[in-house]
C-alpha positions in Angstrom: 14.9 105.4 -3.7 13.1 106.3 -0.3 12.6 109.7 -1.3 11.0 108.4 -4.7 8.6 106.2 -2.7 7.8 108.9 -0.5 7.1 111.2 -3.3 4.8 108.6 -5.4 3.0 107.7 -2.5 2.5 111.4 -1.4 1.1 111.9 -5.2 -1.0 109.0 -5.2 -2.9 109.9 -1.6 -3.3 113.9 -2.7 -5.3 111.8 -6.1 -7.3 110.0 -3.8 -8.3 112.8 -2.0 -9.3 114.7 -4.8 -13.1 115.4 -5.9 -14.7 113.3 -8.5 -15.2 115.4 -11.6 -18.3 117.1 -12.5 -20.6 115.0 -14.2 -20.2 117.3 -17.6 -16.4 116.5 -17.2 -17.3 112.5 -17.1 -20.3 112.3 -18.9 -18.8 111.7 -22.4 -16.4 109.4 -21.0 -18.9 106.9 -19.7 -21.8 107.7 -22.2 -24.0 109.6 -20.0 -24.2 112.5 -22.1 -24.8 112.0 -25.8 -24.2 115.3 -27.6 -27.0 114.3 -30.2 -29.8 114.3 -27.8 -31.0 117.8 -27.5 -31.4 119.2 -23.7 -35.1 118.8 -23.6 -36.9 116.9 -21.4 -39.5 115.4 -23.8 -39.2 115.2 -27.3 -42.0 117.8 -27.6 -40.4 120.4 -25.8 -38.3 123.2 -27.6 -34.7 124.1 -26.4 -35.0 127.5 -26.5 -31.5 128.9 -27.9 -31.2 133.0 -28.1 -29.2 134.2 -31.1 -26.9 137.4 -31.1 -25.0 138.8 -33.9 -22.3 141.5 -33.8 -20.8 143.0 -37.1 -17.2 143.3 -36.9 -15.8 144.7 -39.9 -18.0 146.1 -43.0 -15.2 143.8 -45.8 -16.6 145.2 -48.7 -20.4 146.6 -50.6 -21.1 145.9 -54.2 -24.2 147.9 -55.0 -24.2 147.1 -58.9 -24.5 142.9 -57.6 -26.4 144.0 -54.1 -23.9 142.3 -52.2 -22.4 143.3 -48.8 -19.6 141.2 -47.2 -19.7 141.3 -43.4 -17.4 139.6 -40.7 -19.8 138.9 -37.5 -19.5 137.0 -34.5 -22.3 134.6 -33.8 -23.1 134.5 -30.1 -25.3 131.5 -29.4 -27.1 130.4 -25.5 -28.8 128.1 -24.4 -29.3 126.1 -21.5 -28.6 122.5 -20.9 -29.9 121.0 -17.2 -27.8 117.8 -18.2 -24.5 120.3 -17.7 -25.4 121.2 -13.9 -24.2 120.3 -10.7 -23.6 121.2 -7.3 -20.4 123.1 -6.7 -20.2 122.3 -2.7 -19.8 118.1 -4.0 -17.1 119.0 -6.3 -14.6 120.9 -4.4 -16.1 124.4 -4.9 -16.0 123.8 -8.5 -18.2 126.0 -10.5 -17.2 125.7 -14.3 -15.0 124.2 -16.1 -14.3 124.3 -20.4 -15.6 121.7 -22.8 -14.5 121.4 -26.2 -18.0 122.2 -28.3 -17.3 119.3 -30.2 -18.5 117.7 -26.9 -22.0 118.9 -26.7 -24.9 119.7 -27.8 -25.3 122.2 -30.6 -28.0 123.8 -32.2 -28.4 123.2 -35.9 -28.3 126.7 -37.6 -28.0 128.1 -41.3 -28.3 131.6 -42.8 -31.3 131.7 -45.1 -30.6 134.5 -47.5 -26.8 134.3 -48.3 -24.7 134.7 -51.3 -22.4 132.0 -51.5 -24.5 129.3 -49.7 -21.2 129.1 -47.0 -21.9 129.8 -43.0 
């Protein structure tokens, strides 16, 4: 039983030592961050979000329809101040992995597509 005690109490000091998480980590958590807002700082302003697209694999090409199927990867940036902080307050911590689910994303369609699907 000692060595329990010690260990919890050893478990619970190394917890209370530890760095608060980065705001990005808590801001959904408390409602801080609200993944509808876009990152602008006025409603005026424009996020500007850059677009890159890569073909990966040339599926098929139906010249009699003018169709071509493609595979691509979508490669999306953008940058989002309410996502920042200072790594030296946070243990040296200088990224971490959010679901995307959890922020902000651009709305985006394909104009000219077959199927209407993107």
């Amino acid at each position: 039983a000692p060595t329990v005690a010690l260990l919890l109490l050893c478990a619970l000091c190394s917890a209370a030592d530890a760095p608060p998480p980065p705001p990005s980590a808590a801001a959904s958590a408390d409602g801080a961050y609200h993944a509808g807002v876009r990152p602008a700082p006025t409603p005026r302003d424009r996020v500007e979000v850059r677009v890159g697209l890569s073909l990966a694999q040339l599926v098929s090409l139906d010249e009699k329809n003018e169709e071509l199927t493609t595979k691509v990867y979508l490669d999306l940036s953008w940058w989002d101040p309410r996502l920042q902080w200072d790594p030296h307050d946070y243990g040296g911590l200088g990224g971490l992995r959010v679901a995307a689910s959890r922020l902000w994303l651009p709305d985006i369609g394909l104009d000219n597509n077959n199927d209407g699907e993107f």
